[in-house]
Each structure stands twice: as structure tokens, then as C-alpha cells.
N, C-alpha and C positions, 0 to 999 in steps of 0.2 A: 893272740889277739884278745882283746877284754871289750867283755859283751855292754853294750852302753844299755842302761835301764832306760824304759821307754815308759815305766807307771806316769811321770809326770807329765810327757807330753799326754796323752792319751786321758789321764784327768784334767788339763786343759781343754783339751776337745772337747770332754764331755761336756763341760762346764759352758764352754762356748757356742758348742751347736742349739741348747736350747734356747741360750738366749738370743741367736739370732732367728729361731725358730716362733719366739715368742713375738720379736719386733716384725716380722714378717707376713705373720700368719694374719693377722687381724686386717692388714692395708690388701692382701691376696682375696680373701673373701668380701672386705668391702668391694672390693674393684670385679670381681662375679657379681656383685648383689648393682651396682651401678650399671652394668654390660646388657644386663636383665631387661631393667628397669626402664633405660635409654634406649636403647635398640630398638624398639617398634617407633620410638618416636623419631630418630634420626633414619630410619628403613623411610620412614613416610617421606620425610623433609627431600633424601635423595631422588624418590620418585615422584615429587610432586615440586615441590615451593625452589628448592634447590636444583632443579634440573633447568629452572627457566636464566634468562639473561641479569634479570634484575637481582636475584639472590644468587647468585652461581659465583658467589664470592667463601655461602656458607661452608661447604667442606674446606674450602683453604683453612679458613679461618679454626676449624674445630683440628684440623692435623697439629697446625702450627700450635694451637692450644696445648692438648696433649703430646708434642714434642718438650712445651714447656715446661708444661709439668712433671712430666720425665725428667728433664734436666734439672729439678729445683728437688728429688728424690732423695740424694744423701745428703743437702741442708737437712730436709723436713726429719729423718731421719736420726742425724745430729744432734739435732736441737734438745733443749732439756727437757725433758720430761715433764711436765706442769698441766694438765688435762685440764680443759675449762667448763667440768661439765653442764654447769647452769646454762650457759650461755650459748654453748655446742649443742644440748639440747634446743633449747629457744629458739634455734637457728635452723635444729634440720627439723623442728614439727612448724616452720615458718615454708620452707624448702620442701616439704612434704603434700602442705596444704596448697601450696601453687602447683605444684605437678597434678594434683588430683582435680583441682578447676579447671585447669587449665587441658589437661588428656581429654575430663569428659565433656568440657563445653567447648573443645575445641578454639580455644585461646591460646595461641602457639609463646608469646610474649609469655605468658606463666609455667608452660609448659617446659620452653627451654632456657627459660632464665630460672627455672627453679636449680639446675645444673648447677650453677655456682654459688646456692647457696646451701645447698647438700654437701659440695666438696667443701666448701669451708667451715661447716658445721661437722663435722667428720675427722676436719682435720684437728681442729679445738676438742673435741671429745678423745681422740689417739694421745695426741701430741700435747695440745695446747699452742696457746697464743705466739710464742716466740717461732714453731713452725710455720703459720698460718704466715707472719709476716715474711715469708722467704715466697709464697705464693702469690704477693698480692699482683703482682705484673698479668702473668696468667690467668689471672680468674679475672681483671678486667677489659685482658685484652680477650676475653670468651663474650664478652657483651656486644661485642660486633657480630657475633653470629646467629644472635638473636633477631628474625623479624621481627620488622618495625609495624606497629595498628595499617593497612594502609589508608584510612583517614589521615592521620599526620603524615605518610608518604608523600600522598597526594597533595595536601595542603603547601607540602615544602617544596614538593618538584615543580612545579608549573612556574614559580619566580625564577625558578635557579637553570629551569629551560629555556625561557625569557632570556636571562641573561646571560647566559653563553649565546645565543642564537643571535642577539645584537652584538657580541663582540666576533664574534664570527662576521659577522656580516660586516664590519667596523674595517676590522682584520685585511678582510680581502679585497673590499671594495678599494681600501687605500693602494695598493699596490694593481690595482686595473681588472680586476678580472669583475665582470657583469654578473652582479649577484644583487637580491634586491630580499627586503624581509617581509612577512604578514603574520607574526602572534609569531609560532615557533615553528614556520616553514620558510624554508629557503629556495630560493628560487635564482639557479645560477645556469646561464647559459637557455637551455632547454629543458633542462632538469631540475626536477622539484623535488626536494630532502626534506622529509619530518624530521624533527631532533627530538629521537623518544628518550622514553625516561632511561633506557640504561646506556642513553649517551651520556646523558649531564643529570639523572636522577638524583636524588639521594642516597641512594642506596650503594651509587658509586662512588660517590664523597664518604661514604660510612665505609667503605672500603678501601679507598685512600687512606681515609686518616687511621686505619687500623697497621696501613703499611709503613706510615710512619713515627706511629708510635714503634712497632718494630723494627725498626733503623733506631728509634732513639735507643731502644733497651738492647741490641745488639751492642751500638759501638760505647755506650755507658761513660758520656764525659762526664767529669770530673767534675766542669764548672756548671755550679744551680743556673745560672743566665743564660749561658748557650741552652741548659734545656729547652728553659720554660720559653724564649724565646721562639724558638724552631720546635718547640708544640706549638707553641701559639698562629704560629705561619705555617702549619701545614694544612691550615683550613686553605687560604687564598692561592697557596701552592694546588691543593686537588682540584680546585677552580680552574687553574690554567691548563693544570693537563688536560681538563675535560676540555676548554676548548681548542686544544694542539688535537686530541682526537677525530673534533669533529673537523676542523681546517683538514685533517687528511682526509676522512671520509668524502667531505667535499670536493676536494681534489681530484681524488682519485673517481668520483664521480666524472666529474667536469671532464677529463683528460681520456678517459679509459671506458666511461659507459656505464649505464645504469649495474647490468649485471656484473661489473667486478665491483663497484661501490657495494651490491648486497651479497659477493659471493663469499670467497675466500678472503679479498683482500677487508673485507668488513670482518672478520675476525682477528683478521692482526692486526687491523686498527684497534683494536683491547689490548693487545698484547703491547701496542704503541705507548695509551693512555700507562701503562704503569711502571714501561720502562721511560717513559718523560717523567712521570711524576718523581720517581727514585732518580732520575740525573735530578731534576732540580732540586732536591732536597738536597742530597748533598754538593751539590752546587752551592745553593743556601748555607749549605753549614761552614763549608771550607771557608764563602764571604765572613760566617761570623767569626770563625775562628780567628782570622785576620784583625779583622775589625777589634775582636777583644787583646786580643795581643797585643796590639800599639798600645789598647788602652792602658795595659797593664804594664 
């Protein structure tokens, strides 16, 4: 038998292990130095802002974040080599100064929007720009999981309660059922419904539309029209599920009694509002798919 020389493989290996040692090492330790960094602020978020109704969208949204970014890993990796340090700096002592306002004066908008400007700055200093643009879905589908001042909460919820609460009320009266409206209370039967904000808030419109931007970057057409079309309609789309939510909540008020409208079955009327909102999207989409195909 003749002995096969093994010098070359084993000088490849050597050769190879550091350099993926070297590509490795740097994104390891930033991703310790971020873990750090975030972690008392997301510790808070889950015991506090995020544990309630009106944000309890935020952990979804920060998983599905970092699944993203995980997935977009051996692009950024890939990518050439070009470090953008000017700019990379610029970006994380920009990313830097909002975390630090923002932890000590307790401004959570600085605090957790400083997140994507730190990974993107980080990524421009590693990699460079040509990585950076394999991120960008991910880092601004992380801007939904930022709270919103609740000043402008406020300011936007109270029309958008209004107006589900009259189409709700639109809704049901035309088909017979004794429902009558006052500001954003409903009044069907015997029973009287607030329509609070994380029925029809904002916050659940900011959470719709963050579900459909991912369907759009899930199924990834082809055609620019169908996008930007079906971005553009999943505003009026989150609008309707929120009031197919509330029409069951009512319902199931009217038929069954206060305490299953506030028990369990008021929680799967959530689970209601997002499995409506994702049939009508693509419900929507498949219409435009049609629709552009004749066209074409």
C-alpha cells in the first residue's frame, strides 16, 4: 500500500482555520459586547412595557428581528471586504449617544432605537457597505419594536377608535342586531363594550403592518407593482381586521355574556385579528396577482 502524504492537506487547514478564525472572532465578541449592553434594557421592556396588551407585540418582533439577521449571516459574511470606517464610526458614537440619553432619562425611543444604529454601524466598520445592504429588511423591520412617545399614541388612537367603533356599529346594525354608538362605546343588547386602544390602537396597526411587510419579504415577488401596491394596502387592510376583531368580540359578547367576551374567548379574538389580517393580505395579493397578469 503506499502511504498518501498528508503535508498539504494539513497546510490547508492551517491556513484556513485562521482565517476563519479571524472572520469570526470579531462579530463573536461584538455579539458578547451587544448581549451586555441590551439585556437590562430588554430585561425591563419584558417586565414592564412589553408584558402589557398594547406592546406585547414587542418580543415578536425583536425574535423575528434576530431570526433575520441570522439569516442574512453568510451574505454579510460573503460580502467584500471594504470597511466604511468614517461613516461606521459616525454611526455608532450617533448609536452610542442615543443609548446613553436615552437609558439615563429614561426615553425608551432612544434607548431601543439606538439598536439599529449600532448594528449598522458595526456592520460598516467589519465589513463595509455592500454587507450592510444585505441587512437593511432587518434592521427596519426592528423599528416596530420600538415604543412609540405615548403623546403621538394617544394623539393617533382616539380617531382610529372612532373609526372602527362607527364601522362596527355600521356593520352590525345593517344586518339587525340592536347595537347603538356614544364616542367609542358600544352599546348592543344589554351590554356595553369599550373599544380600548389595543383593540383598534396604534400600536396594533404598527403591528399589522410589521406583519406585512413580512409576508412581503417572505414571499419576495419579482414584480416592483405588486410590492409597492400591497405595502401601500396594508394600511386599510390592518384597519379591517381591527374591525373583524372587534365585530367578534361583540358578538361573542351579545350571544355568550359579558364574561366570555372578557375571558378567554377575548384573547383569541387577538389571535382572530392576525389570522384575518394575513388571510386578507394574501387574499389581496393573489386579487393582484391576477389583476397584473391580464395586464401583462
Amino acid at each position: 500500500m503506499t502511504k498518501i502524504n498528508s503535508a498539504p492537506i494539513d497546510n490547508i487547514a492551517t491556513i484556513f482555520k485562521p482565517s476563519i478564525t479571524k472572520i469570526i472572532a470579531p462579530w463573536a465578541v461584538t455579539l458578547i459586547g451587544l448581549v451586555g449592553m441590551y439585556f437590562p434594557t430588554f430585561r425591563d421592556l419584558l417586565n414592564g412595557l412589553w408584558a402589557g396588551d398594547q406592546q406585547g407585540h414587542g418580543p415578536i418582533v425583536l425574535a423575528v428581528s434576530i431570526w433575520l439577521l441570522w439569516k442574512k449571516t453568510p451574505q454579510v459574511i460573503d460580502a467584500s471586504l471594504r470597511p466604511a470606517f468614517a461613516a461606521g464610526w459616525g454611526l455608532l458614537f450617533l448609536g452610542l449617544s442615543l443609548y446613553i440619553i436615552g437609558r439615563s432619562q429614561d426615553i425608551l425611543l432612544f434607548e431601543v432605537g439606538s439598536l439599529i444604529f449600532v448594528i449598522a454601524s458595526i456592520t460598516l466598520i467589519l465589513r463595509g457597505t455592500e454587507a450592510l445592504k444585505h441587512l437593511w429588511f432587518p434592521l427596519v423591520f426592528m423599528v416596530f419594536m420600538i415604543p412609540l412617545p405615548g403623546v403621538f399614541v394617544d394623539a393617533m388612537t382616539q380617531p382610529m377608535k372612532t373609526a372602527v367603533s362607527y364601522a362596527v356599529e355600521s356593520a352590525l346594525y345593517a344586518v339587525g342586531y340592536p347595537i347603538s354608538r356614544s364616542g367609542v362605546i358600544l352599546q348592543i343588547g344589554q351590554y356595553q363594550l369599550l373599544v380600548a386602544d389595543a383593540c383598534a390602537g396604534l400600536n396594533t396597526l404598527f403591528t399589522l403592518e410589521a406583519l406585512g411587510l413580512l409576508y412581503l419579504n417572505l414571499v419576495k415577488h419579482e414584480s416592483v407593482a405588486r410590492n409597492i401596491i400591497l405595502a401601500i394596502c396594508i394600511v386599510p387592510i390592518s384597519f379591517a381586521a381591527n374591525i373583524i376583531r372587534v365585530i367578534a368580540l361583540t358578538l361573542i359578547t351579545y350571544h355568550l355574556g359579558d364574561e366570555a367576551g372578557q375571558g378567554f374567548l377575548h384573547g383569541f379574538a387577538g389571535m382572530v385579528l392576525f389570522m384575518a389580517a394575513l388571510l386578507l393580505i394574501i387574499l389581496f395579493d393573489g386579487f393582484l396577482r391576477i389583476i397584473l397578469a391580464r395586464k401583462s
